[in-house]
C-alpha positions in Angstrom: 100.3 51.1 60.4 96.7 51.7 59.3 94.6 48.8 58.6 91.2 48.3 56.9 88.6 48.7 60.1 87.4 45.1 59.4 90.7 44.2 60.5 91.2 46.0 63.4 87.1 44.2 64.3 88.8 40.9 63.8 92.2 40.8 65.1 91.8 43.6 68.0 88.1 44.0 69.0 87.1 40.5 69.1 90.6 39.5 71.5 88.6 41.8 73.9 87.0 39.5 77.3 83.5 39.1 76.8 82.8 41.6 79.6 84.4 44.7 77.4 82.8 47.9 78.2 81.8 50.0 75.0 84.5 52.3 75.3 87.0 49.4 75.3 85.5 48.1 71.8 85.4 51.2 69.9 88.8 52.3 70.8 90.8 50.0 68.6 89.0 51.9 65.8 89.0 55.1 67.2 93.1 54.5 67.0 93.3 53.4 63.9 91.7 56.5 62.5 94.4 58.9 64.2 96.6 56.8 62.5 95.4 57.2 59.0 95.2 61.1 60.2 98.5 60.6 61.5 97.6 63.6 64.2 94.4 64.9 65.5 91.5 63.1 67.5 89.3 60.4 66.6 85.4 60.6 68.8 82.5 59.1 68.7 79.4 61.3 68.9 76.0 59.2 70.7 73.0 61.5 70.7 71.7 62.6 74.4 70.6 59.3 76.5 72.6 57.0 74.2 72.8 53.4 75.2 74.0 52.2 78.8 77.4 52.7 79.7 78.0 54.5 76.2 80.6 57.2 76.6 82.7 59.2 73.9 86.1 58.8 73.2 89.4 60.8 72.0 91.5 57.2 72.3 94.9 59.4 72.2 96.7 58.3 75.2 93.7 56.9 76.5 91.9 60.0 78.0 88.3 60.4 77.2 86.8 63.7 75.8 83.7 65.8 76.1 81.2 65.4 73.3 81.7 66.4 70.3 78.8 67.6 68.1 79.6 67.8 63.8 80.0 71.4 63.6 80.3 72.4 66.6 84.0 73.2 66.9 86.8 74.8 64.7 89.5 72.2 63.3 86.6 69.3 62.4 88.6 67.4 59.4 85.5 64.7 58.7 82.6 63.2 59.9 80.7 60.2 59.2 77.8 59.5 60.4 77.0 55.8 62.2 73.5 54.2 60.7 72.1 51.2 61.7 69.3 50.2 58.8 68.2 54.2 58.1 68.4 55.4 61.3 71.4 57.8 62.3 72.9 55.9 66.1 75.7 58.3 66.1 79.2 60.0 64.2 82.4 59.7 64.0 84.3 63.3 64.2 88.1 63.5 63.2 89.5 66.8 64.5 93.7 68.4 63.8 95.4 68.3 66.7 98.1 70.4 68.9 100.9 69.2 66.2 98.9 70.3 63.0 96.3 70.0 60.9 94.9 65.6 60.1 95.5 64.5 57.1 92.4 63.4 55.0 91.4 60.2 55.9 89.6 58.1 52.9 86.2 58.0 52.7 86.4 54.1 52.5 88.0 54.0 56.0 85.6 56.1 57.3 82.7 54.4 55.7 84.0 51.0 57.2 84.8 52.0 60.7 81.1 53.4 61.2 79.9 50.2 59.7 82.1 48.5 62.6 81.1 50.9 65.3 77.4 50.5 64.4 78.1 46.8 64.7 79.0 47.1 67.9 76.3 49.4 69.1 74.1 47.3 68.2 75.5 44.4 69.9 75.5 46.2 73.1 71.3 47.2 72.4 71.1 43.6 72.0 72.9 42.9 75.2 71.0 45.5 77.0 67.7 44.2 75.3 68.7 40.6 76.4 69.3 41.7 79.8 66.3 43.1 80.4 64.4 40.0 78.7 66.1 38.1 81.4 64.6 39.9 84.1 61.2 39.8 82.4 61.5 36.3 82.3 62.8 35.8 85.7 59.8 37.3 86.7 57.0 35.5 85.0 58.9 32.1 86.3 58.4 33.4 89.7 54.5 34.4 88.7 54.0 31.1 87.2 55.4 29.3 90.4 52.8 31.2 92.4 50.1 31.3 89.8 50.9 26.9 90.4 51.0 26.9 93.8 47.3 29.4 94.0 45.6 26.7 91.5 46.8 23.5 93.1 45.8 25.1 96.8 42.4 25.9 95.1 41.9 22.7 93.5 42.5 20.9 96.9 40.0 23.4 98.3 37.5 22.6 95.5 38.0 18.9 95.5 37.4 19.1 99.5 34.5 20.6 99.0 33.1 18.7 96.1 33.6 15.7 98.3 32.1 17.5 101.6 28.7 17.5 99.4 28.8 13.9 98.2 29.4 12.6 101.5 27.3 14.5 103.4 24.3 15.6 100.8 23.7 12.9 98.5 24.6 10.5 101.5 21.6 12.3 103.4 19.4 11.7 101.1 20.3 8.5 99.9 19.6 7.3 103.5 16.4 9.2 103.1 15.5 7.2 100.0 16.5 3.9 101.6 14.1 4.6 104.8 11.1 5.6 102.5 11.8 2.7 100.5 11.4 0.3 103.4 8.3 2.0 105.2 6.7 1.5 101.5 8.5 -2.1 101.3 6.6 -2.9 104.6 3.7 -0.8 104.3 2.9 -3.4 100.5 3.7 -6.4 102.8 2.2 -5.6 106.2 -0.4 -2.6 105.9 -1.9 -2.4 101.6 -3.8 0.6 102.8 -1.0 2.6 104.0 1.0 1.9 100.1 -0.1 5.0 98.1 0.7 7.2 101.2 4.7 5.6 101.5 4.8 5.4 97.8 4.0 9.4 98.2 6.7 9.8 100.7 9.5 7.6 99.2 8.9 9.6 95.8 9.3 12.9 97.6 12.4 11.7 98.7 13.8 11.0 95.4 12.4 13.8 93.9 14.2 15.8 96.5 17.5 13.8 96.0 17.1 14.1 92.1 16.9 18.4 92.8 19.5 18.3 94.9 22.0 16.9 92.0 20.6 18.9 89.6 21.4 21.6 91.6 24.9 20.8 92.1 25.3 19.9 87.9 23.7 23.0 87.4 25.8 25.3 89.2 29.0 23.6 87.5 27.8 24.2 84.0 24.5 25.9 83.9 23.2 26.0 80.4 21.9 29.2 80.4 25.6 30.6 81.0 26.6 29.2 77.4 23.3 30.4 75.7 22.4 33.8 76.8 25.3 35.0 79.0 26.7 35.5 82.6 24.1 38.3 83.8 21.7 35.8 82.7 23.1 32.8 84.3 23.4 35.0 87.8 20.1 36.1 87.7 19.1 32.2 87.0 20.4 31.5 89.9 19.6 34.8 92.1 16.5 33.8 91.5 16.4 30.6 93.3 17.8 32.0 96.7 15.9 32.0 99.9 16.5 35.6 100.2 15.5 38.4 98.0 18.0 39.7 95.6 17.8 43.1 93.6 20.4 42.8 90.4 21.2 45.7 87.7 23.5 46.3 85.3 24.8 44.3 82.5 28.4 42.8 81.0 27.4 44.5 77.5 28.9 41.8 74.9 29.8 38.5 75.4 33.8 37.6 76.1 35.7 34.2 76.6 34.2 30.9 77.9 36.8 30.8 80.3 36.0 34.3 81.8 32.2 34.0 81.8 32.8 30.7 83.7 35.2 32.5 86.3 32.5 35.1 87.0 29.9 33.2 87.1 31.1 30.3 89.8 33.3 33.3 91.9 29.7 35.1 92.0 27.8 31.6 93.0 29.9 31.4 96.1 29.3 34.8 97.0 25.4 34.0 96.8 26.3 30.8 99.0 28.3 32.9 102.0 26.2 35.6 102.6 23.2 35.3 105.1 20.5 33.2 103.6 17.9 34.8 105.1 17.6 38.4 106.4 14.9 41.4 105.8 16.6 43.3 103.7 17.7 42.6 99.9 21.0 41.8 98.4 21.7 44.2 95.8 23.7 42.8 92.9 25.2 45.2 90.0 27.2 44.2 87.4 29.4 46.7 85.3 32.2 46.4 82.4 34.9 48.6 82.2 39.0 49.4 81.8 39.1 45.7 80.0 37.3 44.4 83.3 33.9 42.4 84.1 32.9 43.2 87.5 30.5 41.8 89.8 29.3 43.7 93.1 27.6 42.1 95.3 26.1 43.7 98.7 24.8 42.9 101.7 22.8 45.3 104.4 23.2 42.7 106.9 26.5 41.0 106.1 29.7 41.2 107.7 32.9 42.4 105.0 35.3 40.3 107.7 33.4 37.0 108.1 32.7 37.1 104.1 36.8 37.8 103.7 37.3 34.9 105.6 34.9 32.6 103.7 35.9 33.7 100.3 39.9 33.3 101.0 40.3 30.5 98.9 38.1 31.9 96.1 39.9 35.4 96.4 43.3 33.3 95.7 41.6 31.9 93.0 40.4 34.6 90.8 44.0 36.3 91.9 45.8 33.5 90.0 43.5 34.3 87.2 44.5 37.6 87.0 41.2 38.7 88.8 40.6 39.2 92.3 37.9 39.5 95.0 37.5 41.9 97.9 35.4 42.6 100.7 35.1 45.6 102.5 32.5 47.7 103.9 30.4 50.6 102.6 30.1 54.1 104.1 26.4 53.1 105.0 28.5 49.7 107.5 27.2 47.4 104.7 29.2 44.5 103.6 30.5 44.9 99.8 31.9 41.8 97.9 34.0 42.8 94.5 34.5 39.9 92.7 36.3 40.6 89.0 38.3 39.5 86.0 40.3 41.1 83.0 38.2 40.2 79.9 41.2 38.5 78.5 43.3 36.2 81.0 46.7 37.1 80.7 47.6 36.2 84.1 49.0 39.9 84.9 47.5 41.5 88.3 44.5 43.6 88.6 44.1 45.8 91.2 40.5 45.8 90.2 37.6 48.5 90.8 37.7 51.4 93.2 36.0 50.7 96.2 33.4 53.5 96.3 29.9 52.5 96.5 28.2 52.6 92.7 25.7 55.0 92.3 22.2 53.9 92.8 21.1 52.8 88.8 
C-alpha cells in the first residue's frame, strides 16, 4: 500500500540503526514509489563525485542499478529533481518496467519523496562535515598540548635564566658596591685625603650596577620597540654591541604588539650567542614577505652548529608561536641565523624562508 513519503520517513527510515548507510535510508522511498507505479524502477540520480558512500538505487528486489541520467534512456515515466535551498543535489527517475508501462505517480508523492531524500542527504553532508570537524579538532588538541608543553619548557628556560643574571650579575656587583662602600667608609674615618678618590670609585660601581639593570629592563621592554618599531629597536640595540654590526632592510608597516615583541627578543638572543668579538661584521637584514617578518642574521666567523645548539630553547619557542628559527650555513661556510614569525599568530606552522643567501642590498 502506498503511503505519503513523510510516512514511510517516520515509520521505516527512522527504525533504521544509527549506522545506516545511504543506500539503506533512501530505499524505503525508493519502494514506495514502485508501489504508487505499481511496476517499473524507482533511482536516485547524484551528480559525478556525489557524497561519500552515496550510490544509486533500483530498490526492486534489492539489486542496485547503474546511473541513471533524466533523459538519458527510453521508458523514463517522471523525474523530480532533489533541491536542497536552490541548489539541485540530485533526481529521482521512475522508469516502466519488464511487465509494462508505470503508472503516473502524483506530482505530490514525487514532490514529498525528494523533499525526504534531500533530508537525508543532507544529513549525511552533515555527518560527513562533522566527521571531518572531528579530526580537525582532534588535531588542534594535540597542537595545543604541544604548543603547552613548548611554552612551559620555555618559560622554565627563561625563568632559569632570568634568575642566572640576578644571582650572578646584580650579586657581582652588589658585592662590588659593598667593597667600594667600605674603602670609602674607611678611607672618611682613617685616611680624609684618600675620600674624594673612594667616593670616585664606589660611584663608578653603582653607576655600573645601575647600567647593568637598565640594560636587562631595557632589553625586556625597550621603549623604542613601542614608539618607532622593531627595525628600530634592533638597531638600538645593534648598536650597543662590542662587535660591529651592518643591518638593512626594513619590516615596512607596523603589525601586532605581540609579534614585534617575538622578533625583537628572538633577535636579542641571537645578538647575545654569536661571537662578541671578531674582525669581521655581522650583517643583519630584515625583510617582510608571504604574511612573514623575518630576521637574518649572519656571522662570517660563527659556527651554524654551536648557534643551533644555543638557540634550542628559543627555536622551540618561536615554533610554538607559529614562527621558527634556523641555523645553517651559507655557500660562502658562514653561519646564517633565520629567526621568523607569521604577522598574525595563529599558531599554525611555518616552514619559514628559503634558505638561500639574500642578495647583497
Amino acid at each position: 500500500m502506498t503511503r505519503p513519503a513523510w510516512v514511510v520517513l517516520a515509520e521505516d527510515v527512522a527504525a533504521l540503526p544509527a549506522g545506516a548507510s545511504l543506500g539503506q535510508r533512501v530505499a524505503p522511498l525508493l519502494r514506495n514509489l514502485v508501489l504508487a507505479a505499481g511496476t517499473g524502477q524507482a533511482n536516485l540520480w547524484l551528480p559525478e563525485d556525489p557524497l561519500p558512500a552515496a550510490p544509486v538505487f533500483a530498490p526492486e528486489g534489492g539489486a542496485d542499478a547503474g546511473p541513471v541520467r533524466p533523459g538519458a534512456r527510453a521508458g523514463v515515466r517522471a523525474v523530480a529533481a532533489v533541491r536542497d535551498g536552490g541548489q539541485q543535489v540530485g533526481a529521482l527517475v521512475l522508469t516502466d518496467g519488464e511487465d509494462g508501462p508505470a503508472e503516473e505517480v502524483s506530482a505530490e508523492l514525487l514532490a514529498q519523496t525528494a523533499d525526504c531524500v534531500a533530508l537525508l542527504l543532507r544529513e549525511v553532508r552533515a555527518d560527513a562535515s562533522q566527521r571531518e570537524q572531528a579530526v580537525h579538532a582532534a588535531g588542534l588538541a594535540r597542537r595545543a598540548a604541544k604548543v603547552e608543553a613548548d611554552l612551559a619548557a620555555v618559560l622554565d628556560v627563561e625563568r632559569h635564566r632570568l634568575a642566572g643574571w640576578v644571582l650572578t650579575g646584580t650579586t657581582r656587583r652588589l658585592v662590588e658596591v659593598t667593597r667600594r662602600w667600605r674603602d670609602f667608609a674607611a678611607a672618611a674615618h682613617d685616611d680624609p685625603s684618600r675620600t674624594l678618590v673612594t667616593l670616585r670609585e664606589l660611584r663608578v660601581a653603582v653607576d655600573e650596577l645601575i647600567d647593568d639593570f637598565r640594560t636587562v629592563v631595557r632589553a625586556v621592554h625597550p621603549s623604542t620597540l613601542r614608539s618607532r618599531g622593531t627595525a628600530a629597536a634592533l638597531r638600538e640595540l645593534a648598536a650597543g654591541l662590542p662587535r660591529q654590526v651592518s643591518c638593512t632592510g626594513d619590516f615596512g608597516r607596523r603589525v601586532g604588539w605581540e609579534v614585534e615583541s617575538g622578533i625583537y627578543h628572538a633577535t636579542a638572543v641571537v645578538f647575545a650567542a654569536v661571537a662578541a668579538t671578531a674582525d669581521t661584521p655581522l650583517s643583519v637584514r630584515f625583510s617582510r614577505a608571504a604574511d612573514r617578518l623575518t630576521v637574518r642574521v649572519g656571522d662570517p666567523a660563527g659556527s651554524a652548529q654551536r648557534l643551533r645548539a644555543a638557540l634550542a630553547d628559543d627555536a622551540r619557542l618561536l615554533a610554538a608561536l607559529g614562527g621558527g628559527l634556523r641555523c645553517h650555513a651559507s655557500p660562502t661556510g658562514a653561519a646564517l641565523v633565520d629567526v621568523w614569525l607569521p604577522q598574525r599568530l595563529g599558531g599554525d606552522d611555518d616552514p619559514g624562508p628559503p634558505c638561500t643567501t639574500p642578495p647583497s642590498p
